[in-house]
Each structure stands twice: as structure tokens, then as C-alpha cells.
C-alpha positions as CSV (number, residue, x, y, z in Angstrom):
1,X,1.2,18.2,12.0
2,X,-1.1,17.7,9.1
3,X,-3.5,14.8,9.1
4,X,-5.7,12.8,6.9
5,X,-8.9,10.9,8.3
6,X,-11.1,8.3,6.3
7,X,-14.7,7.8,8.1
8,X,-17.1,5.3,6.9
9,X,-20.0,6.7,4.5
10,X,-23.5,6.9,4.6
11,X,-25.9,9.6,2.8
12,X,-27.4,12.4,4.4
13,X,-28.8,15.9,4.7
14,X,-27.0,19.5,4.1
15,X,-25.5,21.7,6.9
16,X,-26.0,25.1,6.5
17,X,-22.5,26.2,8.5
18,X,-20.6,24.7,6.2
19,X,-18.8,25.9,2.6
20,X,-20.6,23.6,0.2
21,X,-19.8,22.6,-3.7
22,X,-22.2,19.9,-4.8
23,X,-20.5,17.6,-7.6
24,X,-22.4,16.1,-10.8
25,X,-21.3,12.3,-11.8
26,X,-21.4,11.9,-15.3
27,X,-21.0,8.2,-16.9
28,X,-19.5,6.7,-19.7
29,X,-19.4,3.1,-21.0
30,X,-16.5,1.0,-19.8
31,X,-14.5,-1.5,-21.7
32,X,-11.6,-3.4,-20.6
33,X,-9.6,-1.9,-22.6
34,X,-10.5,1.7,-21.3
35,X,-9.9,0.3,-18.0
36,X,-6.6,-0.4,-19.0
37,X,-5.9,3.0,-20.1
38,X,-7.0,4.3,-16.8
39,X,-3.8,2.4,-15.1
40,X,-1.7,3.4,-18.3
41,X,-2.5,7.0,-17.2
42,X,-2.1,6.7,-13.7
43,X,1.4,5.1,-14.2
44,X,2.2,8.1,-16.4
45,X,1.1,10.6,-13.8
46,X,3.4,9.0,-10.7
47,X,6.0,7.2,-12.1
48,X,9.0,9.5,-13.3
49,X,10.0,8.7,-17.4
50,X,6.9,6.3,-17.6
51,X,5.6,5.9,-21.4
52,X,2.6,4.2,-22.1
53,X,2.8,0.8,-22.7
54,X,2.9,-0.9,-26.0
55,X,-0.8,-1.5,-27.5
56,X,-2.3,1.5,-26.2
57,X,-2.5,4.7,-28.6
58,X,-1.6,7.7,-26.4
59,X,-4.3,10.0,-27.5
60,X,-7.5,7.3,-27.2
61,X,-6.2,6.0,-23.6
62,X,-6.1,9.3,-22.0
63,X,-9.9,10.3,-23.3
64,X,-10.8,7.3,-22.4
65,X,-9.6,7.4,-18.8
66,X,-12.8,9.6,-18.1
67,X,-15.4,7.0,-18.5
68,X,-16.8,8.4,-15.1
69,X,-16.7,11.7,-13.8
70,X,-17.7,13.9,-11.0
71,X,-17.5,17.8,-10.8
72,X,-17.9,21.1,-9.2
73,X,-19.1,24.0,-10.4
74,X,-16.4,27.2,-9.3
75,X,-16.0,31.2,-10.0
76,X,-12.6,33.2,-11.4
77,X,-12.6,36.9,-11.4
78,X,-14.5,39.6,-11.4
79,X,-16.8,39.5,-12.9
80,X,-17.1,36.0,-12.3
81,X,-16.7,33.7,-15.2
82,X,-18.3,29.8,-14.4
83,X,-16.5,26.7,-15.0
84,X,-16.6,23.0,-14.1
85,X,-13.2,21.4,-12.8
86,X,-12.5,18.2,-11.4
87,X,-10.9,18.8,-8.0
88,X,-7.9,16.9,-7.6
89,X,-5.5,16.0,-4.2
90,X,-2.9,14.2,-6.8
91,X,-2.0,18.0,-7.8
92,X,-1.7,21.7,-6.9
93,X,-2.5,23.7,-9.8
94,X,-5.7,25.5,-10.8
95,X,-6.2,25.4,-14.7
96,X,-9.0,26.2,-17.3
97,X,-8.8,26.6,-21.2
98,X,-8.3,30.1,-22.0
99,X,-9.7,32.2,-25.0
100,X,-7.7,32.2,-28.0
101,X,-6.6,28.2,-28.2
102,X,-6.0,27.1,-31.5
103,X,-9.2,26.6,-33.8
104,X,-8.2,22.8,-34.3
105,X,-7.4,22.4,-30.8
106,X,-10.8,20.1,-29.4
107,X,-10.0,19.6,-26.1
108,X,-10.7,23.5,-25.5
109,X,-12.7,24.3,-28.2
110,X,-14.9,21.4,-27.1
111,X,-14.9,23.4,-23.2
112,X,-16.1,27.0,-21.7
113,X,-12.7,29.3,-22.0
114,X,-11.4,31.8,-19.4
115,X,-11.4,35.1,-21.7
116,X,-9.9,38.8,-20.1
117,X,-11.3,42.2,-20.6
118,X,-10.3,45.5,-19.4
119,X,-13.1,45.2,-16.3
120,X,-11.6,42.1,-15.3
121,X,-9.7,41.3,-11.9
122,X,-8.5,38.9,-9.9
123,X,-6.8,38.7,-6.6
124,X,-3.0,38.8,-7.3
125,X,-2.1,36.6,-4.1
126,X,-4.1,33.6,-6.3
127,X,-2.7,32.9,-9.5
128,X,-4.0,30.1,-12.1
129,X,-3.1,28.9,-15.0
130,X,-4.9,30.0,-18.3
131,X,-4.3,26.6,-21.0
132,X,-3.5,27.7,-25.0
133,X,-3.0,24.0,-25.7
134,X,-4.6,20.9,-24.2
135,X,-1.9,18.3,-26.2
136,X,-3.7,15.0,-27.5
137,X,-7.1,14.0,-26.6
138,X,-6.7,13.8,-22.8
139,X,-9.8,16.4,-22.2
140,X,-11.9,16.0,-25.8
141,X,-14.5,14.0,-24.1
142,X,-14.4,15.5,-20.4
143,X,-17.9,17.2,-18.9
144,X,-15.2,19.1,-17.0
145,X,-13.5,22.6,-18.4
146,X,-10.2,22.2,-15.9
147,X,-8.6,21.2,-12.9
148,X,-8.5,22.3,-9.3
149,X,-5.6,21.1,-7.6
150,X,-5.5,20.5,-4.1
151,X,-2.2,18.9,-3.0
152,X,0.7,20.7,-1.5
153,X,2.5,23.9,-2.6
154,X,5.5,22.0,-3.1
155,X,4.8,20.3,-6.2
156,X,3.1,23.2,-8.1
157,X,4.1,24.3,-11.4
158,X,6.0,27.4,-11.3
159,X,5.0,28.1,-7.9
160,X,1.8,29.3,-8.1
161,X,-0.1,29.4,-4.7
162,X,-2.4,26.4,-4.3
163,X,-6.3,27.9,-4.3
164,X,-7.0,26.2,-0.8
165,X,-4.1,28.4,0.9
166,X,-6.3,31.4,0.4
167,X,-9.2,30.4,1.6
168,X,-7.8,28.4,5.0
169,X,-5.9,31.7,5.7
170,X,-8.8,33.6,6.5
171,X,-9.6,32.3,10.0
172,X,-12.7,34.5,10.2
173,X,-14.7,33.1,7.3
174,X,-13.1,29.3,7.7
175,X,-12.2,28.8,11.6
176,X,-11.5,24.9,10.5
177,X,-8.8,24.6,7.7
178,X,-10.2,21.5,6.3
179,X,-12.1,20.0,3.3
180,X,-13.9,16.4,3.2
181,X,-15.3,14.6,-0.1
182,X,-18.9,13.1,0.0
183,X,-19.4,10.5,-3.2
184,X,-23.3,9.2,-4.0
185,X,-23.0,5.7,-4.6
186,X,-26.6,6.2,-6.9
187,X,-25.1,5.1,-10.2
188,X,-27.4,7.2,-12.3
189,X,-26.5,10.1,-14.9
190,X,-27.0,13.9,-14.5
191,X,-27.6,13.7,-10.5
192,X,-26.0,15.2,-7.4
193,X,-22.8,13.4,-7.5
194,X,-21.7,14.1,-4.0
195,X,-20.4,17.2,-2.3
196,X,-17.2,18.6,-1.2
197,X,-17.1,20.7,1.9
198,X,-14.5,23.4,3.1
199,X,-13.7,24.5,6.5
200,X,-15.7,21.8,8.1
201,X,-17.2,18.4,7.9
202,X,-20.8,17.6,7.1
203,X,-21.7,14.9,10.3
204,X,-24.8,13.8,8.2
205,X,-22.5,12.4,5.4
206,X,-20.8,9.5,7.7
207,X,-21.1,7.3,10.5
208,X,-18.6,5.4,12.8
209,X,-15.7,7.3,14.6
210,X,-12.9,9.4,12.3
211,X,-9.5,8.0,12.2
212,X,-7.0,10.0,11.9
213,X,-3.3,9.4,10.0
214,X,-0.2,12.2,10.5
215,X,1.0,12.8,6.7
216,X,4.5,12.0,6.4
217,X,5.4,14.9,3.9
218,X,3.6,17.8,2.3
219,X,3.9,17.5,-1.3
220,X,0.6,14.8,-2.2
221,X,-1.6,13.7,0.6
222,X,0.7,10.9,1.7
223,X,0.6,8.6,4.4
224,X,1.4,5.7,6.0
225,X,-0.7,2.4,4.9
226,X,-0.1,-0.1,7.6
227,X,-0.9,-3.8,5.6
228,X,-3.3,-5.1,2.9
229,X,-5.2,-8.4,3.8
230,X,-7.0,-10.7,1.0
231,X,-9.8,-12.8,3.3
232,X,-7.3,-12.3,6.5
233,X,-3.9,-13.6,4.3
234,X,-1.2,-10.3,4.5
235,X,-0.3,-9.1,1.1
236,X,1.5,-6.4,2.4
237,X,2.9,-6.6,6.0
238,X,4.1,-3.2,7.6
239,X,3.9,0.4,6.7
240,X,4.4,1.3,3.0
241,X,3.6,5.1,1.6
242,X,0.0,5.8,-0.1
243,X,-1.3,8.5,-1.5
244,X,-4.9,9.4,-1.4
245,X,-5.8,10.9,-4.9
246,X,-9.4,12.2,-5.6
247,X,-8.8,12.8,-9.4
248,X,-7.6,9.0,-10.2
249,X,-9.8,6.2,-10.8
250,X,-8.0,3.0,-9.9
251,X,-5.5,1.8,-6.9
252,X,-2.0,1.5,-8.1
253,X,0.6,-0.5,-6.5
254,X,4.0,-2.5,-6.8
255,X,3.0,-5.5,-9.4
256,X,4.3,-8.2,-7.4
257,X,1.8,-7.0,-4.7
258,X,-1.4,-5.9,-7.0
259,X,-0.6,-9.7,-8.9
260,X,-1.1,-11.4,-5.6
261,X,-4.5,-9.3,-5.1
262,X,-5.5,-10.0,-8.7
263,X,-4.9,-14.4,-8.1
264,X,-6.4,-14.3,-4.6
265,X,-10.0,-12.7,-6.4
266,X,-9.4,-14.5,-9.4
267,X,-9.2,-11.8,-11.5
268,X,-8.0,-13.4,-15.2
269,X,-4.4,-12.3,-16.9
270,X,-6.3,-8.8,-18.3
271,X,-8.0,-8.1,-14.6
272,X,-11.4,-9.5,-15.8
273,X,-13.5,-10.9,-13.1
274,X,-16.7,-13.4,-14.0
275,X,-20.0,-11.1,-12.9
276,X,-21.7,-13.3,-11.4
277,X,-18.4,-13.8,-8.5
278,X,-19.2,-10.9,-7.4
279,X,-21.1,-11.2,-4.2
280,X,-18.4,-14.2,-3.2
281,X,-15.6,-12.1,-3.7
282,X,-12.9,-12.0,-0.7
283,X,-13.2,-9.2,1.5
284,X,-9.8,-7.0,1.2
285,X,-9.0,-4.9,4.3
286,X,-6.7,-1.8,4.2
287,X,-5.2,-1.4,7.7
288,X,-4.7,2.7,7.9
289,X,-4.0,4.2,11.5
290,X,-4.6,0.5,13.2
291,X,-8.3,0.0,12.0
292,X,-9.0,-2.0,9.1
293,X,-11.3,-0.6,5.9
294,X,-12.8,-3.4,5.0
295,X,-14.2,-3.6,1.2
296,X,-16.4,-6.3,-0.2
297,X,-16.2,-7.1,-3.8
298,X,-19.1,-4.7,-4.9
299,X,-16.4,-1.7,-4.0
300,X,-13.3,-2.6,-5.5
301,X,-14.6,-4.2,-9.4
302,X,-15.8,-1.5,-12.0
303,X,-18.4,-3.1,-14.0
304,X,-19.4,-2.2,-17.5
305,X,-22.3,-0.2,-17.9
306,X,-24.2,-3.7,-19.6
307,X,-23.1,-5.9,-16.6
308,X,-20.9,-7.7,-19.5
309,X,-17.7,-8.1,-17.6
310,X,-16.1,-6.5,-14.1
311,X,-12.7,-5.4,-13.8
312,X,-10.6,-5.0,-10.5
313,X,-9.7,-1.6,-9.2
314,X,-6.4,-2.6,-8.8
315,X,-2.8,-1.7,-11.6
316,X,0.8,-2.7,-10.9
317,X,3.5,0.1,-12.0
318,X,6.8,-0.8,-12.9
319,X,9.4,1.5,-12.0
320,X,10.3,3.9,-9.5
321,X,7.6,6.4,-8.6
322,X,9.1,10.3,-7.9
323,X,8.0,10.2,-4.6
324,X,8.4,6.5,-3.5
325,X,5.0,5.4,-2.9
326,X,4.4,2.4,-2.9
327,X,0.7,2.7,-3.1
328,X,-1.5,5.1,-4.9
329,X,-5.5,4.9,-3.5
330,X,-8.4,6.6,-5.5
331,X,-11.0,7.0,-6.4
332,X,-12.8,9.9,-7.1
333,X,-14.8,8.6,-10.2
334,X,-15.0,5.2,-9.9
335,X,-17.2,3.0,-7.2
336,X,-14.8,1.4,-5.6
337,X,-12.5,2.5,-2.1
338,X,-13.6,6.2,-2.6
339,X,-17.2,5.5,-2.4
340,X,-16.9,3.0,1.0
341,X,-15.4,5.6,2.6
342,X,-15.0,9.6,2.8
343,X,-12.1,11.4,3.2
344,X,-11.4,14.2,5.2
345,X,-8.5,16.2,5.6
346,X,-7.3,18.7,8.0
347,X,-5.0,21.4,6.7
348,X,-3.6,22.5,9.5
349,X,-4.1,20.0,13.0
């Protein structure tokens, strides 16, 4: 059985015996209307036949939604050819621009492209996909050239094996088939961002003892999310499916559920939040494998980069997402859930 674990986080020193990529946060002024965008996009990417929502230009929301990112620097082929990707457990797919994209085309003009030559190789058990056409502005404005998926096989496009299969199958070079996600909370520009490990977990990065949750399918990194308390009052009572998604930025959730949250911190209509609430905020404790995560208000508001306004983490979707969870938890880019904890995950216990 295949299990997730969430530790708590502190900062700390390298391991030498693990696989290490170190991440880069880059940040970008947020608005509430960005912010907005962000759920828009997250409701596109897990609810099936969503369309963003009226007010909110297609092209402009999507750039937007990367107002904060974090990377990792990764190799294709040989010769090796460099590019920065966003490593995401929300899909399974390994993409970067490729040579040859239209002229007009910004979102991969704008990025380094993947370009074949007749010394060039790669290892034909680990396909990727090569992009001729990034539609709208989604990537314009991203630091990262692609993606790196990390979810399951099952939901890859055309069945391409997912990159972490090849590496978790060679026992001799990664006895432990697991990766874990360290986030620095140090809100600057340009810095070390975090680090992601593979094939084992960096003890220096957390403290507190792991807790483990069984996934309940292999397709995204989906488990069982046992309540959500507001200051001790249940908003959700009993086991609902979540998703834990490194490469979305806000915590989506039914709207009658994610309306309660937003009254009981007293967020406004548009999810605004006066500043200077913050340190009184309620505590909101996710119950995952019978502990509680408990969050103060510092970790679930995104704040603009002027201190202007704050923003909960937290977007209702309407509809039915195609694959019935109820929750979806982030964050990979934003300082909220994601950066009070680590996650770890264990390919193959």
C-alpha cells in the first residue's frame, strides 16, 4: 500500500546520502484579483467541463496564477540540455517548450526550448513531452521552462511513463522509493527556495514524529482527510477525499464548506481579510491520520507584497470534480499549509 506522511517543518542542514534538487522561490505582486484567478485555475484543473467564471479574462488569470513560484533545476538527454520545471503531484507528465514554436508564440519563446540533433539521446523507457504551442498566456510570465509531473501513471497523457518510475525502479541507486518537499518560509527573492529529496528524507528538514495516511487510489496523491475544525467548531465531520497538490497555490473545497471557513475568519464577500486580524485569527486544524495540523492565521492568508490587504487560502468549486474529491490541499508556492508542514511520500510502503 502506498502512503503519504505530512511532518511538521523546521529548517536545517544538507544530507549528503540523499538525491537532492534545491528549489528557487521567485515572487510576484499579489492582488485580489490575481488571487481570484488562482481559484479560477484551480477549479479548471479538477473540476470536469469547468469554464472560468464570468469577469475573469482567460489569458490574464492564468499568468497571473504564478504570482509565486518555486523551482528545480533538471537534465534531458544526452548531452544534457538544462531546464527549470515546477514539479507537480496534481499531474504525471514531464513537458518543456520544444525548438521550432511559433515566432508569436511568448509563452515559449519567452522560455529555454528542448532542441534535437543527430548526437542526441534519450532513454526510450522515459518519454516526455516536447510543447509546439503553449495556448494563451498560462506560462508568459513563469521563471519556469515546464512541468515535472509526479502523480500516478494513471492519469498521464497518452501513457507516457511518469519520470519518478524510472528512478524508484533502480533499487541500487534509490533503496527508498520516496520523495519529500522542503519549502523556506524566508519570503525574500532569488534565494534557496526549499529542496526536494528522492529516495530518502532529509531528518534535518522536520521535527515531531511522521504520520502516515494509506492513499485510497493511485491516480493523484489522494487521501483520506478526517475533519476540519475552525477554533474547535467541526466544519467538516468524517472522512472526505483530499488531494495533496505541490503545483497549486490555494485549498479548494465544496463552497458550502470553504463559505463557513471564510465567515468563521471573517474573511469579507471577495475573501479579503483586514491585516491587522491577523495574529487573532482562529486557529484551523486539519485532522489527517488522527492527529490534527494545526495552522494559525499567518499560514493560511496570502498577503500582498505591500501589506495592503490578505486573502484566505481557501476557494469553493462548484460542480463535480473527475475524481470526487472533496478537498484539494496545496501549496507549493504560496505560504500557507505547504510551508507549516512537509510532505513526504512513499512510493512503494
Amino acid at each position: 500500500m502506498t502512503e503519504i506522511l505530512f511532518l511538521l517543518l523546521s529548517a536545517g542542514l544538507a544530507v549528503d546520502a540523499l538525491v537532492r534538487v534545491n528549489m528557487t522561490k521567485k515572487i510576484y505582486d499579489r492582488t485580489s484579483y490575481n488571487v481570484k484567478a488562482m481559484g479560477e485555475f484551480l477549479k479548471q484543473k479538477y473540476i470536469k467541463d469547468y469554464t472560468f467564471g464570468s469577469g475573469y479574462d482567460f489569458n490574464e488569470g492564468l499568468s497571473d496564477y504564478f504570482n509565486t513560484q518555486y523551482y528545480g533545476t533538471i537534465q534531458i538527454g544526452t548531452p544534457p540540455q538544462t531546464f527549470k520545471v515546477l514539479f507537480d503531484t496534481g499531474s504525471s507528465n514531464l513537458w518543456v517548450p520544444c525548438v521550432g514554436c511559433p515566432y508569436d508564440n511568448l509563452a515559449c519563446q519567452n522560455h529555454q526550448q528542448f532542441g534535437t540533433n543527430q548526437e542526441y539521446c534519450t532513454n526510450d523507457q522515459q518519454g516526455f513531452a516536447c510543447a509546439m504551442q503553449e495556448p494563451g498566456d498560462t506560462f508568459v510570465n513563469s521563471i519556469f521552462d515546464g512541468i515535472l509531473g509526479m502523480a500516478w501513471d494513471s492519469i498521464a497523457t497518452d501513457d507516457i511513463p511518469q519520470p519518478m518510475d524510472q528512478i524508484f525502479a533502480n533499487q541500487e541507486l534509490c533503496p527508498e522509493a520516496l520523495f519529500a518537499f522542503w519549502l523556506n518560509r524566508n519570503l525574500s527573492n532569488n534565494i534557496v527556495g526549499g529542496e526536494m529529496t528522492l529516495c530518502g528524507i532529509d531528518p534535518a528538514h522536520y521535527k515531531g514524529s511522521i504520520v502516515w495516511e494509506p492513499l485510497i487510489s493511485e491516480n493523484y496523491w489522494r487521501i483520506k482527510l478526517r475533519g476540519i475544525a475552525v477554533n474547535g467548531q467541526p466544519i467538516i465531520d468524517g472522512p472526505v477525499d483530499a488531494i495533496a497538490d505541490t503545483g497549486t497555490s490555494l485549498i479548494a473545497g465544496p463552497p458550502e464548506a470553504v463559505q463557513m471557513i471564510q465567515q468563521a475568519i471573517g474573511a469579507s464577500e471577495t475573501g479579503e481579510i483586514d491585516c491587522s486580524t491577523i495574529p487573532y485569527l482562529p486557529l484551523i486544524a486539519f485532522t489527517i491520520g488522527g492527529s490534527e495540523m494545526i495552522l494559525g492565521g499567518s499560514n493560511y492568508v496570502i498577503q500582498s507584497i505591500l501589506g495592503e490587504f490578505v486573502v484566505g487560502s481557501f476557494v469553493g468549486g462548484e460542480g463535480r470534480s473527475s475524481e470526487n474529491a472533496r478537498f484539494i490541499q496545496a501549496n507549493q508556492i504560496n505560504p500557507q499549509w505547504r510551508e507549516a508542514l512537509t510532505a513526504n511520500i512513499d512510493w512503494a510502503r
